[in-house]
KELOFI-738469 format. One record per residue (C-alpha): residue in three letters; x, y, z. Coordinates in pm, whole numbers. Example, Ala and Ser with C-alpha at 12.3 -4.5 7.8 and 13.67 -1.06 7.14 Angstrom:
  rest       x       y       z
   ALA    1230    -450     780
   SER    1367    -106     714
//
This chain:
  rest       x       y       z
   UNK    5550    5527    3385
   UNK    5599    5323    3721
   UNK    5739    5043    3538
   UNK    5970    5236    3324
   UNK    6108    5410    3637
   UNK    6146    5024    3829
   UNK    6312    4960    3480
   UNK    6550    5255    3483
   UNK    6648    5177    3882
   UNK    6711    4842    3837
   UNK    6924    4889    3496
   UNK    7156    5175    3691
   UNK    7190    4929    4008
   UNK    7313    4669    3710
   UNK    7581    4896    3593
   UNK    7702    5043    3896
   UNK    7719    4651    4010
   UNK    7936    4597    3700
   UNK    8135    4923    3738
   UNK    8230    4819    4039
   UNK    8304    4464    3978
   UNK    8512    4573    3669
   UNK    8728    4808    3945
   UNK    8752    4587    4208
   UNK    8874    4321    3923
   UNK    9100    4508    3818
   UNK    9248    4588    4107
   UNK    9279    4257    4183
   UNK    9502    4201    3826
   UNK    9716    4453    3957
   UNK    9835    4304    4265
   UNK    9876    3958    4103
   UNK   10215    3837    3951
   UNK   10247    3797    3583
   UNK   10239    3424    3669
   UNK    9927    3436    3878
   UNK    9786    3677    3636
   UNK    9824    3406    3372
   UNK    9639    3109    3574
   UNK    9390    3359    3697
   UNK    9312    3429    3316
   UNK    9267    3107    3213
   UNK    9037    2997    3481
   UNK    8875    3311    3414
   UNK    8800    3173    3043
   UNK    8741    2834    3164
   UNK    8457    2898    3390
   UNK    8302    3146    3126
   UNK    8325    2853    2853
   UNK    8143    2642    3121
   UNK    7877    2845    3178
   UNK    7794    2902    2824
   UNK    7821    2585    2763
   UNK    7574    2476    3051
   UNK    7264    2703    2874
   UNK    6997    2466    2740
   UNK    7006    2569    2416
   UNK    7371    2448    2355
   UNK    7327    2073    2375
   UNK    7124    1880    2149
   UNK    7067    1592    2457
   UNK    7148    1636    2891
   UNK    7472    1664    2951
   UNK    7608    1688    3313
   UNK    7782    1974    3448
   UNK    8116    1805    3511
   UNK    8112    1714    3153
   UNK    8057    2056    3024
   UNK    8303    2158    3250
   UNK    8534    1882    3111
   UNK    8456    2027    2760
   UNK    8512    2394    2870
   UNK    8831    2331    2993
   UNK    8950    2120    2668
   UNK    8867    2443    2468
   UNK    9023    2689    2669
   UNK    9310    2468    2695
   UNK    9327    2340    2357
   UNK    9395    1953    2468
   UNK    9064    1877    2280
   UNK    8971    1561    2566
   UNK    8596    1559    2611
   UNK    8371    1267    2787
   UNK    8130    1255    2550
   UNK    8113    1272    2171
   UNK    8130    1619    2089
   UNK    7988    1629    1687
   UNK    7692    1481    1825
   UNK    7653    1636    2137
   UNK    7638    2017    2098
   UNK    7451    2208    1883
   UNK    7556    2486    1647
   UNK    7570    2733    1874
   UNK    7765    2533    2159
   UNK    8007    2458    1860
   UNK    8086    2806    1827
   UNK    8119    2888    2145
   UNK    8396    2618    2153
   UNK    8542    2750    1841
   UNK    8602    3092    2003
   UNK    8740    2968    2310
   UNK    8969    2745    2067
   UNK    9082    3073    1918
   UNK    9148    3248    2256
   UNK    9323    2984    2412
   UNK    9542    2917    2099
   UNK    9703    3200    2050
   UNK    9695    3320    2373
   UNK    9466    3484    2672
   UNK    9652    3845    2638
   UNK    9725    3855    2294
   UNK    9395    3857    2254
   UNK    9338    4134    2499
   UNK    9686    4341    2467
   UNK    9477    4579    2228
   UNK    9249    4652    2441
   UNK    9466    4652    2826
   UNK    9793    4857    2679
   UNK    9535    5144    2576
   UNK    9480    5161    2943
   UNK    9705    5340    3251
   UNK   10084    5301    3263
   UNK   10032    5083    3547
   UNK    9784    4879    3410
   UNK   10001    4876    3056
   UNK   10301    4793    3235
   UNK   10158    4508    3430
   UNK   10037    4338    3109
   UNK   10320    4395    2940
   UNK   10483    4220    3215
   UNK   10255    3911    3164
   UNK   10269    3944    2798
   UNK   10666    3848    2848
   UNK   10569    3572    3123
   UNK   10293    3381    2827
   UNK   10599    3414    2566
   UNK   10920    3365    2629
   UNK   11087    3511    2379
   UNK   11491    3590    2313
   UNK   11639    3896    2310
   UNK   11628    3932    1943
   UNK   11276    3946    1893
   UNK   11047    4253    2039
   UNK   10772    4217    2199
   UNK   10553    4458    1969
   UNK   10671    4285    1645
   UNK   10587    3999    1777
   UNK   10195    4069    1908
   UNK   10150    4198    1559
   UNK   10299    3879    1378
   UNK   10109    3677    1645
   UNK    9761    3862    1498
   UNK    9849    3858    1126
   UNK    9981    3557    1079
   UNK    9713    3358    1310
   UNK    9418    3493    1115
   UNK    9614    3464     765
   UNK    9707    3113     822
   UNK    9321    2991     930
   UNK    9166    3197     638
   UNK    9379    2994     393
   UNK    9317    2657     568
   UNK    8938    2737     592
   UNK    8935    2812     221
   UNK    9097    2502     120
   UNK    8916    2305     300
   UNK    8602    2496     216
   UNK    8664    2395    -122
   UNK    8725    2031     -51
   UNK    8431    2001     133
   UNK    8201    2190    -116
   UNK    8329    1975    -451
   UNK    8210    1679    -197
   UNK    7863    1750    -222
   UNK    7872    1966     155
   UNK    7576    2259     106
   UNK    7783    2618      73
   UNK    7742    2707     426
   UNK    7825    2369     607
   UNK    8163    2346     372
   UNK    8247    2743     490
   UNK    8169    2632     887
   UNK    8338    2312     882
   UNK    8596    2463     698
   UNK    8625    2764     939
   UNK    8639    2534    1252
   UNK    8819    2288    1128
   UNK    9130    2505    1007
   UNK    9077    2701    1333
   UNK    9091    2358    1551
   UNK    9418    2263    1390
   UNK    9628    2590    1364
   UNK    9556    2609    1730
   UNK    9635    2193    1806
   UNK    9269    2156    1976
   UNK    9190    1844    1800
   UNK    8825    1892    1837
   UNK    8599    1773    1497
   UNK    8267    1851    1336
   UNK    8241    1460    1250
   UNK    8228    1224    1523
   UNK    8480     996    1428
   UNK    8748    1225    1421
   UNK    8943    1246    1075
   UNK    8924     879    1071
   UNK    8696     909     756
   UNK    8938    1119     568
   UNK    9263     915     622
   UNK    9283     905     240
   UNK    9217    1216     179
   UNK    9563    1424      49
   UNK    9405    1752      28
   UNK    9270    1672     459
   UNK    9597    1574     550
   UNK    9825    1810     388
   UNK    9604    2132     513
   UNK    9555    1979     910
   UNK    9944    1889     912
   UNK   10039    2229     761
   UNK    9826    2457    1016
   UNK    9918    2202    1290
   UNK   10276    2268    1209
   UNK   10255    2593    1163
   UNK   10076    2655    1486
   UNK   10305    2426    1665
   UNK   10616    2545    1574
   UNK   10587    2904    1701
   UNK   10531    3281    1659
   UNK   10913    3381    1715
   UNK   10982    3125    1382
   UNK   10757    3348    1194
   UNK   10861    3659    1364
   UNK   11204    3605    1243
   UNK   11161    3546     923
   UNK   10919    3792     856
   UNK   11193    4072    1056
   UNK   11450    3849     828
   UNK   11232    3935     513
   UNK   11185    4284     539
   UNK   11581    4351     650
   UNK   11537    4395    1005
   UNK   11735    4183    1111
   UNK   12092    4061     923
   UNK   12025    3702     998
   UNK   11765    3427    1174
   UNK   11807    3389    1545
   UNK   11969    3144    1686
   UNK   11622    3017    1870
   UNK   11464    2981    1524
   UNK   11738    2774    1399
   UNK   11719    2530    1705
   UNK   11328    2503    1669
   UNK   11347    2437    1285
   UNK   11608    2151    1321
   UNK   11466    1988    1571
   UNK   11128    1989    1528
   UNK   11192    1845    1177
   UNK   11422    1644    1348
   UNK   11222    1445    1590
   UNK   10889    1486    1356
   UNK   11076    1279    1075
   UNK   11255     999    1364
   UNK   10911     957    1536
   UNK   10730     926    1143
   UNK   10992     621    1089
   UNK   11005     497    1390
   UNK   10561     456    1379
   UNK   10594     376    1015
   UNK   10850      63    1097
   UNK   10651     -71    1373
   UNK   10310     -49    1182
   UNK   10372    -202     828
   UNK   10038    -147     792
   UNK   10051     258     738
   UNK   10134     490     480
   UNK   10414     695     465
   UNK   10180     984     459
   UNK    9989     862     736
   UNK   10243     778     968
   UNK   10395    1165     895
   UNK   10020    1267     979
   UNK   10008    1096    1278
   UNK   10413    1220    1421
   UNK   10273    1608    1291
   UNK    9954    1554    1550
   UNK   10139    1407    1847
   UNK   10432    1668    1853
   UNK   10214    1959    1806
   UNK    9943    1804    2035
   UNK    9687    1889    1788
   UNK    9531    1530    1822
   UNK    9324    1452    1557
   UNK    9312    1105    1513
   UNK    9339     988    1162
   UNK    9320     643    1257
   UNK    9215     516    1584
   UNK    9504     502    1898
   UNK    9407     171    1958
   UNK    9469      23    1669
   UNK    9831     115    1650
   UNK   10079    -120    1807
   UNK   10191     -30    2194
   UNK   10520      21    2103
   UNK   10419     325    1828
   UNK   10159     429    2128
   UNK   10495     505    2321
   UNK   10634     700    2040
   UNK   10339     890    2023
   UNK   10325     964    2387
   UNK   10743    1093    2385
   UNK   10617    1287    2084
   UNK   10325    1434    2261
   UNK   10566    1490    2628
   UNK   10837    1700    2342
   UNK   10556    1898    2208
   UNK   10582    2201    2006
   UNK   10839    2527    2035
   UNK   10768    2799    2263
   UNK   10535    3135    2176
   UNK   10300    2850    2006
   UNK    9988    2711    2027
   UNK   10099    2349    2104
   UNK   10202    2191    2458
   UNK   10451    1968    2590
   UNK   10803    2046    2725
   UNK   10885    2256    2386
   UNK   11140    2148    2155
   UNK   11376    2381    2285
   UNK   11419    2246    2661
   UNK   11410    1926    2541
   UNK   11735    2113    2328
   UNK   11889    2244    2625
   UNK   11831    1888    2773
   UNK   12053    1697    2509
   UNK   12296    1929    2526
   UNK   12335    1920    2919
   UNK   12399    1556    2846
   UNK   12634    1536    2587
   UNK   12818    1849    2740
   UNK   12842    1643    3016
   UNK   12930    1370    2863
   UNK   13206    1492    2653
   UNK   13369    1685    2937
   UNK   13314    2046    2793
   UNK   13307    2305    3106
   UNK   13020    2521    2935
   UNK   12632    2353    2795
   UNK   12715    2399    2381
   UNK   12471    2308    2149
   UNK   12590    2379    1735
   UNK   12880    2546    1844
   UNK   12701    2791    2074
   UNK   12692    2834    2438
   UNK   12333    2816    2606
   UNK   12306    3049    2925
   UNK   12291    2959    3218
   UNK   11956    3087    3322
   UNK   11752    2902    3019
   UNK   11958    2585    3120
   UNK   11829    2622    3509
   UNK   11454    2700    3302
   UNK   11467    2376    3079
   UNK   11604    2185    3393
   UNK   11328    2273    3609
   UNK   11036    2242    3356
   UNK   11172    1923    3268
   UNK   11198    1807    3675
   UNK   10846    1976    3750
   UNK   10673    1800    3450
   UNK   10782    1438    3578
   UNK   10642    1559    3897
   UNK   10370    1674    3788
   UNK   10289    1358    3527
   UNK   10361    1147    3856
   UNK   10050    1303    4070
   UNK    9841    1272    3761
   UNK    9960     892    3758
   UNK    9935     830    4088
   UNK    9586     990    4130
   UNK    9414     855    3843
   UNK    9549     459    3934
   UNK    9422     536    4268
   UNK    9046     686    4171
   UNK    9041     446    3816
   UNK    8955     125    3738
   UNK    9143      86    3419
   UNK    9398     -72    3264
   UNK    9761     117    3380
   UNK    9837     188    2992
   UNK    9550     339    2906
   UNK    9566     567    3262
   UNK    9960     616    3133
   UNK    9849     752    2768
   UNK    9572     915    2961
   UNK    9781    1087    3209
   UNK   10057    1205    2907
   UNK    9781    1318    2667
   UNK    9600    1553    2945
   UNK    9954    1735    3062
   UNK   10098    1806    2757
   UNK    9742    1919    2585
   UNK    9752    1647    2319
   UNK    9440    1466    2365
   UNK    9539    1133    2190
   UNK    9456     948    2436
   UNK    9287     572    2411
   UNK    8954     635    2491
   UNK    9000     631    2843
   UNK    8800    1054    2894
   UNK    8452     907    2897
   UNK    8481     612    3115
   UNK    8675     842    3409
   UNK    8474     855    3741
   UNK    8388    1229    3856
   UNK    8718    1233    4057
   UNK    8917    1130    3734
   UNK    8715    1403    3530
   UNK    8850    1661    3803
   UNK    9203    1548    3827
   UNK    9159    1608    3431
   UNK    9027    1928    3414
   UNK    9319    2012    3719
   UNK    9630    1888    3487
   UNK    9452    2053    3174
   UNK    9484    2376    3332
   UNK    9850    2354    3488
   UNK    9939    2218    3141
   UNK    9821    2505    2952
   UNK    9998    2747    3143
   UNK   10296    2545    3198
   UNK   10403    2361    3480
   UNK   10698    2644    3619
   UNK   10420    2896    3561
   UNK   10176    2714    3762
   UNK   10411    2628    4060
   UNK   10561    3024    4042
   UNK   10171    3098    4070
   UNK   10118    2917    4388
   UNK   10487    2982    4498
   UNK   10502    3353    4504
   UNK   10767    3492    4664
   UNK   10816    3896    4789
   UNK   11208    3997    4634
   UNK   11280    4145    4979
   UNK   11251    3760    5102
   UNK   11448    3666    4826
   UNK   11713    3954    4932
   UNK   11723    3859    5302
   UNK   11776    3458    5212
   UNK   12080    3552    4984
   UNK   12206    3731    5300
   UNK   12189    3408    5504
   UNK   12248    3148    5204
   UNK   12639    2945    5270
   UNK   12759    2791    4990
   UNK   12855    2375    5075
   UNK   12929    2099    4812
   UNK   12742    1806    4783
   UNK   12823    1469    4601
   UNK   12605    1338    4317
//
């Protein structure tokens, strides 16, 4: 009786402990910005992958901490870069544990929770909706509920279809019924959310002539890549909600397929060595920074490695599960240029005028990215010693969540493996996300420096 009342005591300290962590928490949430909220979250998730990943019975040999935490943070950003071979290295249940953070950090930290936080207080429902509209930027044309229920629907559609093709393929070759259903499930999972991470430790290298491997990874990579607002629109465009496809979808379609079939020729002509299909496989995996390799980076020639790397920088469209600049301010970047070029007073792009407020958005996420891939650059020359190309693909692979690098992860020094983990982070959340974190301003300072701002020219 003594030890069941010690029991009882010690479980109510335990939950008042977590009641009041939960509050206090929360409270914290609430006085964040959407953008802080956002980085908060995903080093949140990050740390809680790490520590998971750190019990015993996840590894199959001793893995440092750093490395776990290296392998944390490639889940929960999707970028798939680990220092050590991960097929080999965790066991089933560390797998899964990376397969769920894959999931969360795919599709996004408060999609996932948005059914759970709007059921909450106005405040508290107002705040996420707030950060909801920070994660995904979405136009005008496209609501925010339709979209969280696409988002949901067509994830978990789109994996279940993957994971039963490729159940199949890996059943009729001679896989037992439950390894063909779990390498089937994580491997359709992996792609649709561009994490690059494989059950087999050489990748997808094994399967590069495998039609029925490629097809279904390019597919979910695509899809996955290319955006929720592309299927949000057509499925509003389906069902007559809309009279026509916005003009966002139409940009994303034409030039992802764009730049996916350029960058396909382009490795194709400098590597007469590939396949048509492969060099298509290998475009579809660098612009959605899925990053499976199909064939080893290093035996491509450096020229194709710099296609790869512009492919990887692009990345996918926005409201997706890839990284990179997104196809659309890489959009609004052309047609600054030619605009400019061509001596039109407004930015144009297909006959249509671009606002001015996505143009100052794609300007500064393009300006804060080179800044950001210089630090990276600069820090890992100065803490590395390896050669500057493979710190270069090392650098691009890490920011834009692509993970095709050379090979470079596991020979990083612990300093390198931070920088890493640092640049996987900002490049999940986006660069103008991560510097409005840290650069959070009060809109009564804004006010009072509009008071006080003269206007002056300047020459460029």
């Amino acid at each position: 009786m003594w030890k069941d009342f010690v029991l009882f005591r010690w479980y109510r300290n335990v939950r008042d402990f977590v009641r009041q962590t939960l509050r206090k928490y929360t409270l914290f949430v609430l006085h964040l910005s959407p953008h802080q909220n956002m980085l908060q979250a995903m080093l949140l998730y990050t740390f809680v992958a790490w520590i998971a990943l750190s019990m015993p019975f996840m590894t199959t040999v001793h893995i440092p901490l750093m490395d776990n935490l290296l392998t944390a943070a490639a889940a929960a950003s999707t970028s798939g870069m680990t220092s050590v071979n991960f097929a080999e290295s965790y066991t089933f249940f560390g797998k899964l544990v990376v397969l769920l953070f894959i999931q969360v950090g795919g599709i996004g930290y408060m999609t996932m929770s948005s059914f759970i936080y709007l059921s909450f207080s106005r405040r508290l429902r107002h705040r996420h909706t707030e950060v909801l509209n920070t994660e995904f930027a979405l136009p005008r044309t496209v609501r925010l509920n339709d979209f969280l229920h696409a988002v949901i629907i067509f994830t978990f559609v789109m994996e279940l279809i993957g994971a039963g093709f490729l159940a199949n393929y890996f059943i009729r070759h001679g896989f037992t019924f439950f390894n063909a259903i779990w390498y089937g499930i994580f491997h359709s999972v992996s792609a649709f959310c561009t994490a690059g991470f494989s059950l087999f430790p050489d990748g997808l290298a094994s399967f590069q002539e495998s039609k029925t491997i490629n097809i279904v990874i390019s597919l979910l990579s695509l899809a996955g890549g290319m955006g929720f607002i592309v299927v949000t629109d057509i499925f509003n465009r389906i069902f007559r909600r809309t009279q026509e496809i916005s003009y966002t979808t139409k940009i994303i379609i034409l030039s992802t397929l764009t730049i996916l079939l350029l960058g396909s020729f382009i490795i194709l002509l400098t590597n007469p060595g590939l396949t048509p299909a492969t060099a298509l496989f290998v475009s579809i995996t660098s612009m959605t920074t899925a990053g499976f390799n199909i064939i080893p980076a290093t035996t491509l020639a450096p020229c194709s490695l710099l296609i790869i790397m512009a492919l990887m920088t692009i990345g996918g469209s926005p409201s997706g599960t890839g990284g990179g600049l997104k196809t659309t301010t890489f959009t609004c970047l052309i047609a600054t240029v030619s605009s400019h070029l061509f001596g039109r007073k407004n930015i144009t792009f297909l006959g249509r005028q671009i606002p001015l407020h996505r143009l100052y958005m794609a300007n500064s996420t393009f300006i804060f990215y080179s800044m950001m891939f210089f630090i990276t650059l600069f820090l890992l020359t100065w803490t590395e010693n390896l050669p500057f190309f493979d710190i270069v693909a090392e650098s691009v692979a890490v920011l834009s969540t692509g993970g095709l690098s050379v090979g470079a992860t596991a020979q990083l020094s612990f300093l390198g493996k931070v920088i890493i983990i640092v640049m996987m982070i900002v490049g999940r959340v986006g660069v103008i996300t991560f510097g409005m974190a840290l650069l959070k301003r009060d809109a009564d300072e804004l006010e009072k420096e509009k008071e006080h701002v003269k206007r002056e020219d300047l020459a460029v």
